[in-house]
Gaussian input, Z-matrix of N, CA and C with variables (Angstrom, degrees):
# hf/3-21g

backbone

0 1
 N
 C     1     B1
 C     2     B2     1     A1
 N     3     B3     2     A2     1     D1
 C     4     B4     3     A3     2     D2
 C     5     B5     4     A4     3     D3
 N     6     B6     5     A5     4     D4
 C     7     B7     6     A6     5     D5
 C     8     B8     7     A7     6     D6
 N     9     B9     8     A8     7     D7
 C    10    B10     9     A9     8     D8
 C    11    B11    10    A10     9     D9
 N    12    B12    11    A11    10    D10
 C    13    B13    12    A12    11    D11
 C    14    B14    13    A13    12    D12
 N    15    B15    14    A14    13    D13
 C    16    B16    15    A15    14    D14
 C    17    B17    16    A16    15    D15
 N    18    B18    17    A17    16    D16
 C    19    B19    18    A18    17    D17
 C    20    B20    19    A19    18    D18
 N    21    B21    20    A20    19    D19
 C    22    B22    21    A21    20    D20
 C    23    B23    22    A22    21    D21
 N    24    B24    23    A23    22    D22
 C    25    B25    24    A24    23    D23
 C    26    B26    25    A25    24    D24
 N    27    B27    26    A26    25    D25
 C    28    B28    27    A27    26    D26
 C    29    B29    28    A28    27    D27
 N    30    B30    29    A29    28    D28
 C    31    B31    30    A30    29    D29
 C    32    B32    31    A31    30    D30
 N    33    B33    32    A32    31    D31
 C    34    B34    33    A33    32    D32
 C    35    B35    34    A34    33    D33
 N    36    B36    35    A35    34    D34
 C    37    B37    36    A36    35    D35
 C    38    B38    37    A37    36    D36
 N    39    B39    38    A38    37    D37
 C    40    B40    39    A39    38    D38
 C    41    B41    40    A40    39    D39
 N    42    B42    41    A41    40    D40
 C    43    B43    42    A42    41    D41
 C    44    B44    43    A43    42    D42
 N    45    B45    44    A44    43    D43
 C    46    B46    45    A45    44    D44
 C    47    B47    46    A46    45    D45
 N    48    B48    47    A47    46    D46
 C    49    B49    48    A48    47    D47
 C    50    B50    49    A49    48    D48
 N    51    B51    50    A50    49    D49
 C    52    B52    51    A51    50    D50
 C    53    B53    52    A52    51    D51
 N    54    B54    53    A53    52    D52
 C    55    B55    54    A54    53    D53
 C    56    B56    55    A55    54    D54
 N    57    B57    56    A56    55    D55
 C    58    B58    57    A57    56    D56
 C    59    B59    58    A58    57    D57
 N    60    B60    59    A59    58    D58
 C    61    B61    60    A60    59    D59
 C    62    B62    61    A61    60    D60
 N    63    B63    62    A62    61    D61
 C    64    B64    63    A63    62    D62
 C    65    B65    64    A64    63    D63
 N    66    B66    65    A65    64    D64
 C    67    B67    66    A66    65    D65
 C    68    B68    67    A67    66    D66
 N    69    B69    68    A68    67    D67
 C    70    B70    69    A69    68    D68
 C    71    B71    70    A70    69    D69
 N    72    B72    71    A71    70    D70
 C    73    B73    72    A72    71    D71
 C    74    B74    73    A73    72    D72
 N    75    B75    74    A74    73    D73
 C    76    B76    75    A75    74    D74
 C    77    B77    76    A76    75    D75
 N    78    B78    77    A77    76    D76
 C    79    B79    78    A78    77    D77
 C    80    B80    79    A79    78    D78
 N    81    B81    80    A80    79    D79
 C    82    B82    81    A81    80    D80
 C    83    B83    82    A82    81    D81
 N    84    B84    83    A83    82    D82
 C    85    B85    84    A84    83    D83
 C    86    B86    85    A85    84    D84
 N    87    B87    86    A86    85    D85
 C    88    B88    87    A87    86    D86
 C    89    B89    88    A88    87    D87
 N    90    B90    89    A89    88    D88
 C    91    B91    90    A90    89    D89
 C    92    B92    91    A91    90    D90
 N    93    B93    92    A92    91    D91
 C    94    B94    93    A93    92    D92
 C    95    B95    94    A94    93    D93
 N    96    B96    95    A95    94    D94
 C    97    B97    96    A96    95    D95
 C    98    B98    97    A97    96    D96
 N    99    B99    98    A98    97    D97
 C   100   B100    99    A99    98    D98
 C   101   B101   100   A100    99    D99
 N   102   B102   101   A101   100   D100
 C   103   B103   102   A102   101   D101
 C   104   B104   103   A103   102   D102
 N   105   B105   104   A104   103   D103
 C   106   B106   105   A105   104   D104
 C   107   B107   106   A106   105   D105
 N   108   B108   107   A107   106   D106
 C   109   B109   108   A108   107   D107
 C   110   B110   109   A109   108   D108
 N   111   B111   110   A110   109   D109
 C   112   B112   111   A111   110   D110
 C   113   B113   112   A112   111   D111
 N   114   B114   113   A113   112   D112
 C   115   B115   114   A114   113   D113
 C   116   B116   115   A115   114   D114
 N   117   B117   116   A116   115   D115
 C   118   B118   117   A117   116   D116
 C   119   B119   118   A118   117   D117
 N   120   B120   119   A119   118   D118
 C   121   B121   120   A120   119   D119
 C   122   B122   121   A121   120   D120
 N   123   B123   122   A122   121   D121
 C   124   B124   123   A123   122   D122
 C   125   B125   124   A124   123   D123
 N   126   B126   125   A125   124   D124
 C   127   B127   126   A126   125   D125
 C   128   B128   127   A127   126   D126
 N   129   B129   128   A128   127   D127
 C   130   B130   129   A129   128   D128
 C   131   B131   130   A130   129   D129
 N   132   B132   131   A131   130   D130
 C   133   B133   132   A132   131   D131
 C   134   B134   133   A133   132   D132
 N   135   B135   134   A134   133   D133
 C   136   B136   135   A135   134   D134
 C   137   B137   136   A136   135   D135
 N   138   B138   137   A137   136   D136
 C   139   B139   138   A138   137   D137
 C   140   B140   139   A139   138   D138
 N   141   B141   140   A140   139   D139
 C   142   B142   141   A141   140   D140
 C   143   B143   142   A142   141   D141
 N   144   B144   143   A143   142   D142
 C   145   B145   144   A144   143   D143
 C   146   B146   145   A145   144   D144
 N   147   B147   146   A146   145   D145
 C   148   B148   147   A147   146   D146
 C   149   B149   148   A148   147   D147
 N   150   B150   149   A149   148   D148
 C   151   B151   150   A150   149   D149
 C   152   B152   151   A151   150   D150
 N   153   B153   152   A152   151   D151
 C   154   B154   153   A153   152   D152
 C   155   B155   154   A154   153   D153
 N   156   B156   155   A155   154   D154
 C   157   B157   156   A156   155   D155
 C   158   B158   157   A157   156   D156
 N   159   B159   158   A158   157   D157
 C   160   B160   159   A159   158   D158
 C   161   B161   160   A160   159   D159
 N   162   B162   161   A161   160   D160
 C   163   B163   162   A162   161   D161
 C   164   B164   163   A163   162   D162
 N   165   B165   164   A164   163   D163
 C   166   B166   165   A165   164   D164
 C   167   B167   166   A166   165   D165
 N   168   B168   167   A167   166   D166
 C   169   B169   168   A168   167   D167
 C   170   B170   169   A169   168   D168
 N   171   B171   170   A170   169   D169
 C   172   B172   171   A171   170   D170
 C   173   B173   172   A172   171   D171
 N   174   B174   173   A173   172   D172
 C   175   B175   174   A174   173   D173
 C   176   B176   175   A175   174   D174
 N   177   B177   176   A176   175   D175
 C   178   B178   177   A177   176   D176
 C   179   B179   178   A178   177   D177
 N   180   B180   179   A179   178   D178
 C   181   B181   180   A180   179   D179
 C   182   B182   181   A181   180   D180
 N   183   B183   182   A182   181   D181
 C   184   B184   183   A183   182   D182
 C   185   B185   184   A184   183   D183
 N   186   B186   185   A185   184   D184
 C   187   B187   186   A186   185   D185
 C   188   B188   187   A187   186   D186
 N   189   B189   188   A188   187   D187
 C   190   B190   189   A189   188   D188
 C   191   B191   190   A190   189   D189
 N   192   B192   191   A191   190   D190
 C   193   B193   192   A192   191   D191
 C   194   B194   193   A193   192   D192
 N   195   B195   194   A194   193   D193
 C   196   B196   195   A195   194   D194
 C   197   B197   196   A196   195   D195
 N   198   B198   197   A197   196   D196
 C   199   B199   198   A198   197   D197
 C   200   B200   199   A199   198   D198
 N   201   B201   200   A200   199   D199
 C   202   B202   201   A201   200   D200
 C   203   B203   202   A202   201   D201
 N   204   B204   203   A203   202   D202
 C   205   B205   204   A204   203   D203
 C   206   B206   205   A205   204   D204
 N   207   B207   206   A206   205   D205
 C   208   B208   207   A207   206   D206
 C   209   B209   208   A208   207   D207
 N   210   B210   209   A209   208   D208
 C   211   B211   210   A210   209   D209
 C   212   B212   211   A211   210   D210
 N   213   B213   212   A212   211   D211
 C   214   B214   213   A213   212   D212
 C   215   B215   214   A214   213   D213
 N   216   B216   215   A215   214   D214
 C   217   B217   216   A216   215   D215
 C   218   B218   217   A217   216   D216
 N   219   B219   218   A218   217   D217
 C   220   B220   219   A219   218   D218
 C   221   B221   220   A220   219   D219
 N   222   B222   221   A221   220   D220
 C   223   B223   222   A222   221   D221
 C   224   B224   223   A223   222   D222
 N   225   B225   224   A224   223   D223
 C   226   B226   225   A225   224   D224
 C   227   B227   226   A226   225   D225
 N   228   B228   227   A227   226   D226
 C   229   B229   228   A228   227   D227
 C   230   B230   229   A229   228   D228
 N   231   B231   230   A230   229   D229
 C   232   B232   231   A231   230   D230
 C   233   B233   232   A232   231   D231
 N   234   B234   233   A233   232   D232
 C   235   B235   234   A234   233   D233
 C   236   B236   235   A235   234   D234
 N   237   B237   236   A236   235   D235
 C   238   B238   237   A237   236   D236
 C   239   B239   238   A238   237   D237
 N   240   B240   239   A239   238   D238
 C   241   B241   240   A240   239   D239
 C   242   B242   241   A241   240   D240
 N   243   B243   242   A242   241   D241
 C   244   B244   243   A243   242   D242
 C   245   B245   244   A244   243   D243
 N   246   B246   245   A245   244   D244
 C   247   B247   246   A246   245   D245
 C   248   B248   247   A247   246   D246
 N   249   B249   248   A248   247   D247
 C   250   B250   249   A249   248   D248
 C   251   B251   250   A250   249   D249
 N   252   B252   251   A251   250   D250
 C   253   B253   252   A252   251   D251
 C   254   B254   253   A253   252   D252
 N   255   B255   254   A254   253   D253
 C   256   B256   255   A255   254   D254
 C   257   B257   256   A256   255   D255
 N   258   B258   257   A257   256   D256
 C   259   B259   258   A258   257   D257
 C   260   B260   259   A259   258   D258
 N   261   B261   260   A260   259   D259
 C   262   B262   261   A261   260   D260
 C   263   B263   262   A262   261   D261
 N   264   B264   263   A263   262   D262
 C   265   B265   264   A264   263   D263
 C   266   B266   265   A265   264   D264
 N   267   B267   266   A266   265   D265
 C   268   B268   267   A267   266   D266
 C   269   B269   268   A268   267   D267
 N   270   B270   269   A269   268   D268
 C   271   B271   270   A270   269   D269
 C   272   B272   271   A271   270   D270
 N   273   B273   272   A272   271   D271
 C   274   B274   273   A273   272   D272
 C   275   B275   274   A274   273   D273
 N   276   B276   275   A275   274   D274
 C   277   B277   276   A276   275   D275
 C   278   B278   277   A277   276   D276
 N   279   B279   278   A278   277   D277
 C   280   B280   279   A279   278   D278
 C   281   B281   280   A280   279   D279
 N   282   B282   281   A281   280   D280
 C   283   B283   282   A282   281   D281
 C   284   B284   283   A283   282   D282
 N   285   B285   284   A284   283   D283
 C   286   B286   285   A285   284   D284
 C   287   B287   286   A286   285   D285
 N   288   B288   287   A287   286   D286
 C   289   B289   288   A288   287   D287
 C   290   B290   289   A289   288   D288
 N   291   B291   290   A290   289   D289
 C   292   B292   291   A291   290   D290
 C   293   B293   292   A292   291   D291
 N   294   B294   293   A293   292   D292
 C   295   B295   294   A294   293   D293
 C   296   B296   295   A295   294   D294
 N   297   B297   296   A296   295   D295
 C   298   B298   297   A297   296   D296
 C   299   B299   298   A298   297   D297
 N   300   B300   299   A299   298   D298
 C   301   B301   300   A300   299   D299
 C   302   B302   301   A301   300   D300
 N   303   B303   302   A302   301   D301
 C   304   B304   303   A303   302   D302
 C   305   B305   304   A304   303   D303
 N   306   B306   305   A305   304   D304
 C   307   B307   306   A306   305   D305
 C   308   B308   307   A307   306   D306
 N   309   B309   308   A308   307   D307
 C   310   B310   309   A309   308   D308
 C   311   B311   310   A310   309   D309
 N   312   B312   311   A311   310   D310
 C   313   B313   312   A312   311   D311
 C   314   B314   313   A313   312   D312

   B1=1.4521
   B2=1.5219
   B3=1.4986
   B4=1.2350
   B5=1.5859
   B6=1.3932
   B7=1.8217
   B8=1.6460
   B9=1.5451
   B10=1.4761
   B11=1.3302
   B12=1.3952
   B13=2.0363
   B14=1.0463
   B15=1.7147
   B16=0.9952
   B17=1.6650
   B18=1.2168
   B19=1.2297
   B20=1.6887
   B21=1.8385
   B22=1.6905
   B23=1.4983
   B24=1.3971
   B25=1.6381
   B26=1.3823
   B27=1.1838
   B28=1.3164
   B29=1.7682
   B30=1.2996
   B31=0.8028
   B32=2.2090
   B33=1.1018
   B34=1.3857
   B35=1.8875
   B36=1.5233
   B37=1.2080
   B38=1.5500
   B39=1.5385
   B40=1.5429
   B41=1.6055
   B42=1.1961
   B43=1.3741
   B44=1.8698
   B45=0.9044
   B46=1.6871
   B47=1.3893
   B48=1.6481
   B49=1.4084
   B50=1.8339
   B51=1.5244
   B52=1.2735
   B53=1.1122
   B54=1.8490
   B55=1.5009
   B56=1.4416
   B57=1.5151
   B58=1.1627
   B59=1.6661
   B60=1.6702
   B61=1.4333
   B62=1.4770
   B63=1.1939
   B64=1.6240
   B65=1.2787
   B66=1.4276
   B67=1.4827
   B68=1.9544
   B69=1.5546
   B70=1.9315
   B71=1.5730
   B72=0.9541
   B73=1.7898
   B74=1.2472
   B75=1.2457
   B76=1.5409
   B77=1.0373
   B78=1.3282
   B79=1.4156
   B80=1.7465
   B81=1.6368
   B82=1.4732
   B83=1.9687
   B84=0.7116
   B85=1.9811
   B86=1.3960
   B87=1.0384
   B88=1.3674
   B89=1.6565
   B90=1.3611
   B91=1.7316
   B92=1.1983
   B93=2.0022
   B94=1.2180
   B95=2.2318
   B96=1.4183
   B97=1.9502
   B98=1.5470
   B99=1.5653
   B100=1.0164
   B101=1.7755
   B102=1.0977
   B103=1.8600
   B104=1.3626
   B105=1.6140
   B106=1.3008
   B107=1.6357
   B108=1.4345
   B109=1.6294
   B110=1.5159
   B111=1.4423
   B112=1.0224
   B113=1.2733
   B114=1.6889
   B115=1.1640
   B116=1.8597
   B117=1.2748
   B118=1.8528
   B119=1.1699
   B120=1.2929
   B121=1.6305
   B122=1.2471
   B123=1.7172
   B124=1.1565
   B125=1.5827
   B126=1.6769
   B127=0.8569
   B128=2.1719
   B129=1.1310
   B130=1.3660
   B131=1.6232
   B132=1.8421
   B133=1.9167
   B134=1.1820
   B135=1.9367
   B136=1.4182
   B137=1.6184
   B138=1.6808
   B139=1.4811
   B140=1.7494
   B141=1.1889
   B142=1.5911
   B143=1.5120
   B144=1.0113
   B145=1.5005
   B146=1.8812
   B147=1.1431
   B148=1.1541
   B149=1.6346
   B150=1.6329
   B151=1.5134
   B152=1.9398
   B153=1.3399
   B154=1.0918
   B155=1.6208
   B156=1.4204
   B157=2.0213
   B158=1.3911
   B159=0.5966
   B160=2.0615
   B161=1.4905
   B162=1.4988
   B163=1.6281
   B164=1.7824
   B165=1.3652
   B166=1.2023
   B167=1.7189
   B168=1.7059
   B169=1.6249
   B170=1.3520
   B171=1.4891
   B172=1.7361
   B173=1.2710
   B174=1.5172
   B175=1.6325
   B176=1.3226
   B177=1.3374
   B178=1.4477
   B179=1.9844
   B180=1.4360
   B181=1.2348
   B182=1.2207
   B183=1.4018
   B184=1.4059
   B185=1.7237
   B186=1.4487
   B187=1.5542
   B188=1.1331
   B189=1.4643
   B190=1.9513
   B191=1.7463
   B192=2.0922
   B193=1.4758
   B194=1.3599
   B195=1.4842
   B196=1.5636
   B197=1.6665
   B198=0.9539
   B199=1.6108
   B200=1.4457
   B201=1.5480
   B202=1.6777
   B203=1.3269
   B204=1.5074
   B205=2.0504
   B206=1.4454
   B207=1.4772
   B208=1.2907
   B209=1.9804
   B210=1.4203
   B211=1.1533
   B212=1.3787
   B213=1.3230
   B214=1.3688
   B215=1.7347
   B216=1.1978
   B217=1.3759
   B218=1.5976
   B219=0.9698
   B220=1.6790
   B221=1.9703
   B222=1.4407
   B223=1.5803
   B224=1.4705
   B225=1.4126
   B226=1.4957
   B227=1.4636
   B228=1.4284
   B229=1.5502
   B230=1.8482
   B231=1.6404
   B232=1.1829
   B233=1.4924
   B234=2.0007
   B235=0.8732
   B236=1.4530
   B237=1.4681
   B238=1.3418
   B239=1.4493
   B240=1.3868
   B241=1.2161
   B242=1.2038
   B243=1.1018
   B244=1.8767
   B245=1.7111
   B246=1.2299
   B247=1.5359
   B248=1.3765
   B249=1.3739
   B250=1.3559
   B251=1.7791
   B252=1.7042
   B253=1.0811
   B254=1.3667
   B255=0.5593
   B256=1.9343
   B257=1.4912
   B258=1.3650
   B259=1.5062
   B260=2.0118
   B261=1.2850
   B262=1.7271
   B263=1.3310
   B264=1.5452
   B265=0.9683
   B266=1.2614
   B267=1.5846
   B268=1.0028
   B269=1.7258
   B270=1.6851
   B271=1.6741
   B272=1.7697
   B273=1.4717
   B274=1.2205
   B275=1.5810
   B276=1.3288
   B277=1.5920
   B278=1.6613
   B279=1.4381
   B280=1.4546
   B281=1.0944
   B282=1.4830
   B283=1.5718
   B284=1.7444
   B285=1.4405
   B286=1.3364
   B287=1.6800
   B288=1.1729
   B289=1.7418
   B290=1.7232
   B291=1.3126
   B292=1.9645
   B293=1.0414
   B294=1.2144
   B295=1.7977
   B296=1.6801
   B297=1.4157
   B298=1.5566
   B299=1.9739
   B300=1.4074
   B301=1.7411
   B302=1.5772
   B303=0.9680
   B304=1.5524
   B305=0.9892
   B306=1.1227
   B307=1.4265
   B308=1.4503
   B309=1.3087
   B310=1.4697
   B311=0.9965
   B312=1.3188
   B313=1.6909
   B314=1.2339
   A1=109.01
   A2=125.57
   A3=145.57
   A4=96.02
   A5=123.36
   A6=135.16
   A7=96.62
   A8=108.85
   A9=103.77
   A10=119.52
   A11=102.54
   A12=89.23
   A13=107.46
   A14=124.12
   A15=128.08
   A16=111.75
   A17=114.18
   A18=147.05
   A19=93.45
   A20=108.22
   A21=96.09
   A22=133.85
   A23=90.44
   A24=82.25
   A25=111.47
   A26=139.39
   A27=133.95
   A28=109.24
   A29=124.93
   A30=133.39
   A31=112.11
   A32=105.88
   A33=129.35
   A34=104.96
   A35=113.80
   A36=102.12
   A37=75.74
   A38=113.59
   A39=102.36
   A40=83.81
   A41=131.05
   A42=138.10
   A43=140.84
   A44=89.40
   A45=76.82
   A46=142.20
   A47=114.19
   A48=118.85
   A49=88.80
   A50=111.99
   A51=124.31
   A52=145.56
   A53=93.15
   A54=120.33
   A55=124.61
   A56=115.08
   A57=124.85
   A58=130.44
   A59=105.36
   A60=98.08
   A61=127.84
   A62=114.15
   A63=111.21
   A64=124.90
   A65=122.60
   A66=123.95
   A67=85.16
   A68=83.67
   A69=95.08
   A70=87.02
   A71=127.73
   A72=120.97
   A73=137.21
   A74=136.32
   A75=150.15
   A76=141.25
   A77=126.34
   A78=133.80
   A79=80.30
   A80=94.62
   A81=127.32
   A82=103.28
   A83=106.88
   A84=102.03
   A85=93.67
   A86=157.91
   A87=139.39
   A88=121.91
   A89=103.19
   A90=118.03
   A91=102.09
   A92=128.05
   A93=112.00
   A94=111.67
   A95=81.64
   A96=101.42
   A97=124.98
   A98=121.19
   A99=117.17
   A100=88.70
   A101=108.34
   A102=98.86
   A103=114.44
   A104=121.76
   A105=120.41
   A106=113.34
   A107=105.36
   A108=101.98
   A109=139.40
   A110=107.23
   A111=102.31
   A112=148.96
   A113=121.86
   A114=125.67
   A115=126.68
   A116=91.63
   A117=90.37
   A118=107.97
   A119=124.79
   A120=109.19
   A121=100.40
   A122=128.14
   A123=117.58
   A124=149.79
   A125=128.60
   A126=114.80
   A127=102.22
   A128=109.06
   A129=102.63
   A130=90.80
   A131=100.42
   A132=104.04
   A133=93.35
   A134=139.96
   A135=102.40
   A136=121.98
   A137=100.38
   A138=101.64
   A139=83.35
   A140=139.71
   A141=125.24
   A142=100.57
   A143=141.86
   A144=123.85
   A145=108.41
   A146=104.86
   A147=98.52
   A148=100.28
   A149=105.06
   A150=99.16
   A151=102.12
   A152=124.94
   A153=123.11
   A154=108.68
   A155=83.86
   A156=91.70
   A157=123.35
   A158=128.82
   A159=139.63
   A160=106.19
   A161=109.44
   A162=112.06
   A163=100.71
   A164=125.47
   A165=105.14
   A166=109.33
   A167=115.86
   A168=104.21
   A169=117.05
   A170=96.90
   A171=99.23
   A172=118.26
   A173=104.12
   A174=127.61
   A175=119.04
   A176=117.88
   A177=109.10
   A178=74.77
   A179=158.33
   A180=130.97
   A181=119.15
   A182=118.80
   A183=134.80
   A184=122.94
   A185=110.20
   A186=97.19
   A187=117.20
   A188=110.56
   A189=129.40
   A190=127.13
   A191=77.65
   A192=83.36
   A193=88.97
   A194=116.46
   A195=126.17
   A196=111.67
   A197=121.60
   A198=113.14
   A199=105.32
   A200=86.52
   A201=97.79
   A202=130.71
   A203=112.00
   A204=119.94
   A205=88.54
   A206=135.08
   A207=109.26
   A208=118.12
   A209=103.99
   A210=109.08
   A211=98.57
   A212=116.86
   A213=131.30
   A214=113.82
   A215=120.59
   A216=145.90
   A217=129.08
   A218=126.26
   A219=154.72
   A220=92.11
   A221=102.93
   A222=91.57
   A223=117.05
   A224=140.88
   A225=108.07
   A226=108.18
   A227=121.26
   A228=116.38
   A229=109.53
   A230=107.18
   A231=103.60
   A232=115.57
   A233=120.87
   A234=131.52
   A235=105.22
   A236=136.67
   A237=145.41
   A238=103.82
   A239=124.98
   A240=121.54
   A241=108.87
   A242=136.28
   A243=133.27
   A244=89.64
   A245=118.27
   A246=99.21
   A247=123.63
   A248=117.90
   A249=122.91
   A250=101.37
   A251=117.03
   A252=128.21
   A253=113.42
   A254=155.80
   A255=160.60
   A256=117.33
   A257=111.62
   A258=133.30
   A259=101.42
   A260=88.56
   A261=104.54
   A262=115.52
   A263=138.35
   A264=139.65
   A265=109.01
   A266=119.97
   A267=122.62
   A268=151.53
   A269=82.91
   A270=107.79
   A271=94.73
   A272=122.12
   A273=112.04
   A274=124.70
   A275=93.55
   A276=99.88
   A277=109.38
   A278=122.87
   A279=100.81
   A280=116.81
   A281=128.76
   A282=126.16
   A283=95.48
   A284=117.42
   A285=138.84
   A286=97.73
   A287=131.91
   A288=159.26
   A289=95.90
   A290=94.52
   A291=107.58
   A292=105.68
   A293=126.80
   A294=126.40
   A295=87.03
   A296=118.74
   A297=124.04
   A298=99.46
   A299=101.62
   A300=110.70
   A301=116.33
   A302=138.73
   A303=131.10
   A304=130.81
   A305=134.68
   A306=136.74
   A307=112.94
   A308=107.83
   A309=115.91
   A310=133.53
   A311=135.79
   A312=131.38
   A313=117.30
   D1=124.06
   D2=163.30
   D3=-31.86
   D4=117.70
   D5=139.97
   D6=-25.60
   D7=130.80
   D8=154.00
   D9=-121.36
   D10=159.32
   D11=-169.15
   D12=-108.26
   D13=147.84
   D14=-142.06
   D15=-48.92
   D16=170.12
   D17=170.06
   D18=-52.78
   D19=126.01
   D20=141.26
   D21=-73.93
   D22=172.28
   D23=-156.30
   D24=-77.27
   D25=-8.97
   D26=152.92
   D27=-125.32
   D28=148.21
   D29=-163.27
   D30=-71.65
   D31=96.13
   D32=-169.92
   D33=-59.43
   D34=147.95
   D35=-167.67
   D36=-146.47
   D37=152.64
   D38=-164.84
   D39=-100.95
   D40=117.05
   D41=147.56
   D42=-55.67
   D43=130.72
   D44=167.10
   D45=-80.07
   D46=11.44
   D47=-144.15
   D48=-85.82
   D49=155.42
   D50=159.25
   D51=24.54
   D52=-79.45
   D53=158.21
   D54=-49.45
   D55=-50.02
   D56=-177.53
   D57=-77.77
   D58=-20.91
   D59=159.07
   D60=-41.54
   D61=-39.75
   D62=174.65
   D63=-79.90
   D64=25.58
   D65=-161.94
   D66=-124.52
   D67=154.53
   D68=-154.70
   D69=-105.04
   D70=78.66
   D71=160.17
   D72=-94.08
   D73=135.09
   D74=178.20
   D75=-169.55
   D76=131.04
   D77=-154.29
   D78=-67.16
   D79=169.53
   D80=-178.13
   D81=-77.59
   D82=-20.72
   D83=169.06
   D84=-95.06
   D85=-26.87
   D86=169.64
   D87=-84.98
   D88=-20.48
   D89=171.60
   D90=-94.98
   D91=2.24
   D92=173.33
   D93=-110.55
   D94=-25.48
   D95=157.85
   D96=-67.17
   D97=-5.11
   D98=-163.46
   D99=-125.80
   D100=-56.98
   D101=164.51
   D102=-37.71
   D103=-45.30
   D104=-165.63
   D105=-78.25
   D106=-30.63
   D107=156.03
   D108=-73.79
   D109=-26.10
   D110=154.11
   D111=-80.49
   D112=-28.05
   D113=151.30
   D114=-80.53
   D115=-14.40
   D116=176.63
   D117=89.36
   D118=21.54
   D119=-176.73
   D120=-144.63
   D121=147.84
   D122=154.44
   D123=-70.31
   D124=138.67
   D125=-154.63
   D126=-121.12
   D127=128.93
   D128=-173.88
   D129=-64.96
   D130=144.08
   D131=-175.83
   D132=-83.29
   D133=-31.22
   D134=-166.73
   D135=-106.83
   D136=35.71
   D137=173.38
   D138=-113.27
   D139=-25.61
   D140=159.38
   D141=-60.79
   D142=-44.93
   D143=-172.81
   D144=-72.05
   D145=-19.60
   D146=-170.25
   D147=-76.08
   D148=-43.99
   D149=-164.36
   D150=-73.90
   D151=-4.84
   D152=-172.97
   D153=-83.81
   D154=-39.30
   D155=160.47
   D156=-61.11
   D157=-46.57
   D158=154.86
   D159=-33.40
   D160=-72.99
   D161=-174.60
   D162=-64.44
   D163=-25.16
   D164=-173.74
   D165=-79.21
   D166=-13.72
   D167=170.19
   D168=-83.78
   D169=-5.26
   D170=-179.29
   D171=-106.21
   D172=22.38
   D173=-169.47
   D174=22.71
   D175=56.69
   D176=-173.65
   D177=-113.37
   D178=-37.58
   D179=137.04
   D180=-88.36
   D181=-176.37
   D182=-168.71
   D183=-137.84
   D184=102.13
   D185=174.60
   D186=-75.49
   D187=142.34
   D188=-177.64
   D189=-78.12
   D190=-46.80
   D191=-172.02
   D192=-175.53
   D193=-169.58
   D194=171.15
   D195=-127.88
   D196=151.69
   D197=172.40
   D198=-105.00
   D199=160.66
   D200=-175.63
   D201=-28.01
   D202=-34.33
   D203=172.16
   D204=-95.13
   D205=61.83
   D206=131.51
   D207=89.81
   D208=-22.04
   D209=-163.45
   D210=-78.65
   D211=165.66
   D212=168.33
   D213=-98.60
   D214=131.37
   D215=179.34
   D216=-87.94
   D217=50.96
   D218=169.17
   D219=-17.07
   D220=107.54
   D221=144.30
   D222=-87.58
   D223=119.76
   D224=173.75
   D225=-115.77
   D226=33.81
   D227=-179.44
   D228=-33.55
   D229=-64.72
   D230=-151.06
   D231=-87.43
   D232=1.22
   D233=-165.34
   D234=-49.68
   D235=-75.40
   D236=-147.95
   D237=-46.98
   D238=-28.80
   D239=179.76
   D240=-112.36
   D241=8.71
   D242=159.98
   D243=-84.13
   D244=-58.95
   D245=-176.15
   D246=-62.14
   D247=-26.58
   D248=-159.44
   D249=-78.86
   D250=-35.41
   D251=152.96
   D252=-56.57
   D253=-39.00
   D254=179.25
   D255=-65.02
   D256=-58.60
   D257=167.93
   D258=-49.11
   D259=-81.84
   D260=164.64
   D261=-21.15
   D262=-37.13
   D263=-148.64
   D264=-120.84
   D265=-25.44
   D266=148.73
   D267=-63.69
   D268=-32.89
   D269=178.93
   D270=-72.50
   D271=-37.32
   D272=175.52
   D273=-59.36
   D274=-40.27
   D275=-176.11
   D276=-72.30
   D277=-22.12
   D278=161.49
   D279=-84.95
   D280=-38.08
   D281=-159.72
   D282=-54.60
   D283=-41.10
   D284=177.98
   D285=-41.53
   D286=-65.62
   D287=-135.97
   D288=-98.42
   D289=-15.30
   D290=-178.55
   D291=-115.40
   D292=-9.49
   D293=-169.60
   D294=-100.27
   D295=-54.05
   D296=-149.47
   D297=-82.24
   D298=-23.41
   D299=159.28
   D300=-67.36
   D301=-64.94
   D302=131.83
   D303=-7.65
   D304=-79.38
   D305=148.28
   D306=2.31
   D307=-97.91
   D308=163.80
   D309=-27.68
   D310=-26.68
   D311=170.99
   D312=-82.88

């Protein structure tokens, strides 16, 4: 059985109000049907849930809630740019770690 991470702190209900139309949510079988159409390949769902559990302690996504079968409920509004910052931040820190190796010789 998949680790689950903790509980939010009050029990989250995905709403429809206003605010929330612009918020990107989906359980892990629908974030695993939509990878598989777009790249064409199949993807086992509970090694995507697993790695979605990872990014969710490293809060780059966020679980909401679960639905009635159990599934887990992905907010990922702000993901593309927590990773894209992350990635970004990394490629700097080597090109950085390759410039200052250079340097030195």
């Amino acid at each position: 059985m998949t680790d689950r991470p903790p509980s939010p702190q009050t029990p989250t209900a995905l709403s429809t109000t206003a605010a929330d139309e612009d918020r990107v949510v989906a359980t892990t079988p629908q974030l695993t049907a939509r990878i598989e159409d777009a790249v064409g390949c199949r993807l086992d769902e509970s090694v995507l849930e697993e790695l979605l559990l990872e990014l969710d302690r490293s809060e780059y996504v966020e679980w909401v809630t679960m639905t009635r079968n159990g599934e887990y409920v992905w907010d990922l509004t702000d993901s593309p740019d927590l990773i894209a910052d992350a990635v970004a931040t990394a490629v700097v820190e080597r090109v950085e770690g390759w410039l200052e190796g250079k340097l030195d010789d």
